[in-house]
C-alpha positions as CSV (number, residue, x, y, z in Angstrom):
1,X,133.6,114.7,103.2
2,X,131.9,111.2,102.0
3,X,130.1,111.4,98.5
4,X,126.6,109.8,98.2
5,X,128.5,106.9,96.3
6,X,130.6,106.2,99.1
7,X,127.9,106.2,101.3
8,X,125.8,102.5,102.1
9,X,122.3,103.0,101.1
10,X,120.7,102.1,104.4
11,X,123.1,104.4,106.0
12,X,121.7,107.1,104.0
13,X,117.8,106.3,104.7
14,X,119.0,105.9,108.8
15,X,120.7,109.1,108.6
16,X,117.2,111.2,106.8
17,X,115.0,109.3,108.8
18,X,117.4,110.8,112.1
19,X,116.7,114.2,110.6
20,X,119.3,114.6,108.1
21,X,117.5,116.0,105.0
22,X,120.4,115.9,102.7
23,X,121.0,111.9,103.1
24,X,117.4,111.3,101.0
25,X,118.6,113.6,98.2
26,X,122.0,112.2,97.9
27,X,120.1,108.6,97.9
28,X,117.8,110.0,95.0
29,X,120.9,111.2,93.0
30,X,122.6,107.5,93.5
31,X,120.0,105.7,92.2
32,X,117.9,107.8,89.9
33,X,119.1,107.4,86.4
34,X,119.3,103.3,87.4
35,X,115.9,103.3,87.6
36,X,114.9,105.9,84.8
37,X,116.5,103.2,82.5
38,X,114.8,100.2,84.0
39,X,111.4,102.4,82.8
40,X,112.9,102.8,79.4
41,X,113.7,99.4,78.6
42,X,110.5,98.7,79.8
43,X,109.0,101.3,77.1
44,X,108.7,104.1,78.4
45,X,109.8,107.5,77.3
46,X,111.9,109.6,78.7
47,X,109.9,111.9,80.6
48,X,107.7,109.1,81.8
49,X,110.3,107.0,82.9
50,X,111.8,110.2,85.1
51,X,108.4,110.7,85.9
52,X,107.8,106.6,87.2
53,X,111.3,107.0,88.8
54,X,110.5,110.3,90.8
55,X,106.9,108.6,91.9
56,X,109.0,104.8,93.3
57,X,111.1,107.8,95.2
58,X,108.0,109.3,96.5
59,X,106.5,106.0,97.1
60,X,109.8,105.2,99.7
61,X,109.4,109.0,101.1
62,X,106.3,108.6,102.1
63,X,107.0,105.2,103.8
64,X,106.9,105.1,107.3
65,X,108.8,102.0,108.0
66,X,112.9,101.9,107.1
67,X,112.9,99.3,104.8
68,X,115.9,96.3,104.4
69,X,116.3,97.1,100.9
70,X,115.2,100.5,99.3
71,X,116.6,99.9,95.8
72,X,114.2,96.8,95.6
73,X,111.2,99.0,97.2
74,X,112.0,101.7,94.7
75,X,112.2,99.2,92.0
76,X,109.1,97.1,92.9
77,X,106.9,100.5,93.1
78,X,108.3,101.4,89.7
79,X,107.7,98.1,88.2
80,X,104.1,98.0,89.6
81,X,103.4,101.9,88.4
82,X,105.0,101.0,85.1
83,X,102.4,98.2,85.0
84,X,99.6,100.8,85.7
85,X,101.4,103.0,82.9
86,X,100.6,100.3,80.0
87,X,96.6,99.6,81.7
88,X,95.5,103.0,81.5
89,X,97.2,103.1,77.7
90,X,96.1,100.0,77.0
91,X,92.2,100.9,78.7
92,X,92.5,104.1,76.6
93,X,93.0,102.4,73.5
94,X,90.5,99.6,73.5
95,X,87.5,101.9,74.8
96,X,88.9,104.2,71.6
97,X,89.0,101.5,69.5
98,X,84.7,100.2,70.6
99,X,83.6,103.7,72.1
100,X,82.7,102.1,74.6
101,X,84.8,101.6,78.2
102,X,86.7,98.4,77.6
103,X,86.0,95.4,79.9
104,X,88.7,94.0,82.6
105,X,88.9,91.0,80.3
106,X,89.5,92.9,77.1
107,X,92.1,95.0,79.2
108,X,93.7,92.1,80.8
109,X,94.2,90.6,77.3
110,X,95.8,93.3,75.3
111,X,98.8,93.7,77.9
112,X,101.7,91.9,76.8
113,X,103.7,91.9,80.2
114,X,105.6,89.0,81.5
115,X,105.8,90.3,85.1
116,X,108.0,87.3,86.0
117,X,110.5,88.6,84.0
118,X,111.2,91.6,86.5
119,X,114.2,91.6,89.1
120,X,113.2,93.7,91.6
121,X,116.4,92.8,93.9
């Protein structure tokens, strides 16, 4: 019996999009705590970084398409809900800070992301 390690990653999406239900869980467990510590060093906590990782996995379930490289779709949706993680904190904060709802502008300016500094592949 082949463990999920052993197993190519595409081979494993081919196999649950053929019907085998196991092959997606076995690709969640490969490649889960990789991207719950992507979230962390990004500054998340713990629970929201499982919680970022479980939505990128829901995010490539959901897809319809079998895509070339499901690591860097997993990894792009978690860098781009990460992203959303710090707006809405960031939103929060700033219309907290004026009682008032904060402006895009406002927003846009107290978010400290270099999104070029992300390797999605």
């Amino acid at each position: 019996m082949a463990y999920a390690y052993d197993i190519q990653d595409d081979h494993l999406l081919a196999l649950w999009k053929l019907g085998d239900t196991t092959a997606f869980t076995r690709f969640v467990e490969k490649h889960f705590l990789s991207l719950v510590n992507i979230a962390q060093r990004k500054g998340c906590q713990w629970e929201l970084a499982e919680e970022l990782a479980q939505d990128a996995f829901v995010a490539l379930y959901e897809n319809d398409q079998l895509q070339n490289n499901p690591v860097a779709f997993c990894r792009s949706v978690l860098k781009n809900k990460v992203i959303d993680e710090y707006r809405r904190k960031k939103v929060s904060a700033v219309a907290t800070a004026n009682d008032e709802p904060a402006t895009g502008v406002a927003v846009a300016q107290a978010i400290p992301l270099n999104i070029k500094s992300w390797n999605c592949s």
